[in-house]
C-alpha positions as CSV (number, residue, x, y, z in Angstrom):
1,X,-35.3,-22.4,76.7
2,X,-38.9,-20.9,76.2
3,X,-40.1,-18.5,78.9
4,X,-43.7,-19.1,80.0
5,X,-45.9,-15.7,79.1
6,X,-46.8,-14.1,82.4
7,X,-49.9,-12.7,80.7
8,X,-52.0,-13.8,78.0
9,X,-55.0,-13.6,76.7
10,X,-57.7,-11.8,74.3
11,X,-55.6,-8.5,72.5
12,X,-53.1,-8.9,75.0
13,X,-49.2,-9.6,74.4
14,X,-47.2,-11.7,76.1
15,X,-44.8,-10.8,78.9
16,X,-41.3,-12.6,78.0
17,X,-38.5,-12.5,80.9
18,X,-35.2,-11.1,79.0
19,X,-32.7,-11.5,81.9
20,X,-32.6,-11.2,85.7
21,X,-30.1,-8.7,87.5
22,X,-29.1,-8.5,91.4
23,X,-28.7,-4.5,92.8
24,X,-26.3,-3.5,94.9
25,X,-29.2,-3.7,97.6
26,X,-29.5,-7.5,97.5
27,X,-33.0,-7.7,95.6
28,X,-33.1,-8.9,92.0
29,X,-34.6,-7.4,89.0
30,X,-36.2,-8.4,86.1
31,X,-36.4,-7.5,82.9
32,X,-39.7,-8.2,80.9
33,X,-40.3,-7.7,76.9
34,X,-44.0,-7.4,75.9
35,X,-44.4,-9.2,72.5
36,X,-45.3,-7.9,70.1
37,X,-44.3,-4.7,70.9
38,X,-40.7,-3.1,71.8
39,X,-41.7,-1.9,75.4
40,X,-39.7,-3.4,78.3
41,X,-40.5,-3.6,81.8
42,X,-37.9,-3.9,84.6
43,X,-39.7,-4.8,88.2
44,X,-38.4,-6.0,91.7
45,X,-38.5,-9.7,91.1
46,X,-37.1,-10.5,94.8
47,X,-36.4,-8.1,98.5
48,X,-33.4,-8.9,99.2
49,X,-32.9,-10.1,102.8
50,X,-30.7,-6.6,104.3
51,X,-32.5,-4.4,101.4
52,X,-32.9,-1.2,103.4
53,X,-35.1,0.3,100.6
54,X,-38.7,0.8,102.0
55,X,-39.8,1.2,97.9
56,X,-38.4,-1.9,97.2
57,X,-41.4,-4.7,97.0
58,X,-41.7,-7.7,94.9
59,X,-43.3,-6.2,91.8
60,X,-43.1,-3.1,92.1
61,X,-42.0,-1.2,88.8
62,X,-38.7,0.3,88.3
63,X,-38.8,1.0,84.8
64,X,-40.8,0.9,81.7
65,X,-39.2,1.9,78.3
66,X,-39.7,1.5,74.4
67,X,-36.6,0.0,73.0
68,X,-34.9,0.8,70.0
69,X,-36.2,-0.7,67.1
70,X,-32.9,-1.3,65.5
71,X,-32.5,-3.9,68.6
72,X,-33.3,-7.3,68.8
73,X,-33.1,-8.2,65.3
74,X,-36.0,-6.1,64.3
75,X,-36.1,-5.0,60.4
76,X,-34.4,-1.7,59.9
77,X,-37.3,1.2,58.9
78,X,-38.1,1.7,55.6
79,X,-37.8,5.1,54.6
């Protein structure tokens, strides 16, 4: 199955949803990878109905990170 890129266009990448995770809360998070590169983004894809959590709205960021490029099936560095 091919994710649709959330954003596209001139010099930009494309947003590719890895997975989707539910928190203890009731929201659900997801977990973006921006193509080409090895940053991931994890936002607040869904409140949760009982979510107490005033800083949990859809889209806000929870995360941003660079993964390691050893993931993924990415070509070992050349030394």
């Amino acid at each position: 199955m091919h994710n649709p890129p959330l954003a596209t266009g001139r010099g930009a990448g494309a947003m590719t949803l890895v997975t989707l995770q539910p928190m203890p809360c009731g929201c659900v998070a997801a977990i973006y990878r921006a193509r080409p590169t090895f940053v991931e983004l994890e936002l607040v894809e869904a409140k949760g109905p009982h979510c107490r959590f005033y800083g949990h709205r859809t889209g806000q960021v929870i995360s941003l990170g660079v993964l390691d490029m050893l993931e993924d099936g990415a070509p070992e560095p050349t030394v």
